[in-house]
C-alpha positions as CSV (number, residue, x, y, z in Angstrom):
1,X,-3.3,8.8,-0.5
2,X,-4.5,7.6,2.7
3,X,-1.6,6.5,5.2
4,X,-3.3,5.0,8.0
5,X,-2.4,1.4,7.8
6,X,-6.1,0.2,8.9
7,X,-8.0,2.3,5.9
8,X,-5.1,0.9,3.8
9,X,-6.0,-2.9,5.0
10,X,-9.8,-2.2,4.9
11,X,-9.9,-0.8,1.1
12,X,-7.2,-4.0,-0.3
13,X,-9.7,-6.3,0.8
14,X,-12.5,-7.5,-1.4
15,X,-15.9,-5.9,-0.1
16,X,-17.8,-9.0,1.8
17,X,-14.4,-9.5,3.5
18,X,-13.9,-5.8,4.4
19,X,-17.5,-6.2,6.0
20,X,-16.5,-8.9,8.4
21,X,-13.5,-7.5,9.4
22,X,-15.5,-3.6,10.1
23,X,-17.6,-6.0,12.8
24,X,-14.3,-6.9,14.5
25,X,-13.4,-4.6,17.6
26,X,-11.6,-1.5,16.7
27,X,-8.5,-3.6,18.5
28,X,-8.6,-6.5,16.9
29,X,-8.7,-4.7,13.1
30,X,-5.8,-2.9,14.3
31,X,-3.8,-6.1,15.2
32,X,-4.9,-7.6,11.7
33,X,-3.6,-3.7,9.4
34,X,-0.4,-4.6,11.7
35,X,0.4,-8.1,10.4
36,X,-0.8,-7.3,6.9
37,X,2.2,-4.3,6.9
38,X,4.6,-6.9,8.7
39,X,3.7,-9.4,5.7
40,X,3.4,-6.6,3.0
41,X,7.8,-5.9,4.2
42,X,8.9,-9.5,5.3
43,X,6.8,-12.1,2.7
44,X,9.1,-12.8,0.0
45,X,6.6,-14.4,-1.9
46,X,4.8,-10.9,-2.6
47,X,8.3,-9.2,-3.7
48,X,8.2,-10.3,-7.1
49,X,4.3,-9.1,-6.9
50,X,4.9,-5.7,-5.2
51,X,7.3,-4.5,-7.9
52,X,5.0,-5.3,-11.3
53,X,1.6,-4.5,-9.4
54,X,2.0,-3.1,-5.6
55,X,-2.6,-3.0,-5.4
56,X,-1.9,-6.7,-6.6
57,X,0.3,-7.4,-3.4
58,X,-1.2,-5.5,-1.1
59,X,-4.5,-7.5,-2.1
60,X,-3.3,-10.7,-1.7
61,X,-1.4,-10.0,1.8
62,X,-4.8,-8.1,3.1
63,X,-6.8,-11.4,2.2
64,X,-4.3,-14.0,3.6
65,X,-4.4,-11.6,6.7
66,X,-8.2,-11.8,7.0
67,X,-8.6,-15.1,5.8
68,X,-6.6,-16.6,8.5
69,X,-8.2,-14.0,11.0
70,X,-12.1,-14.7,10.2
């Protein structure tokens, strides 16, 4: 299992997203693994999610994350 949080954001996203955010500087991809991990612990919302399918959360929080970034 891979641990570093920026492979970890890179493979929940959905391939065409994952693209977009690889032409990002290093940095910036960085800053957006950061705030998907602050949402994956603080969103609420994804709780419920997390517990009955954690690749389900972690999916959803990695696209909000890029969504909002791109």
């Amino acid at each position: 299992m891979d641990t570093d949080p920026l492979s970890r954001f890179l493979q929940a996203l959905p391939p065409a997203r994952r693209e977009a955010v690889e032409q990002l500087p290093r940095e910036r991809q960085e800053a957006l693994a950061a705030e998907w991990e602050r949402r994956l612990s603080d969103d609420v919302s994804l709780l419920t999610v997390s517990e009955l399918d954690p690749h389900a959360a972690e999916a959803r929080a990695a696209e909000d994350v890029a969504a909002e970034a791109l």
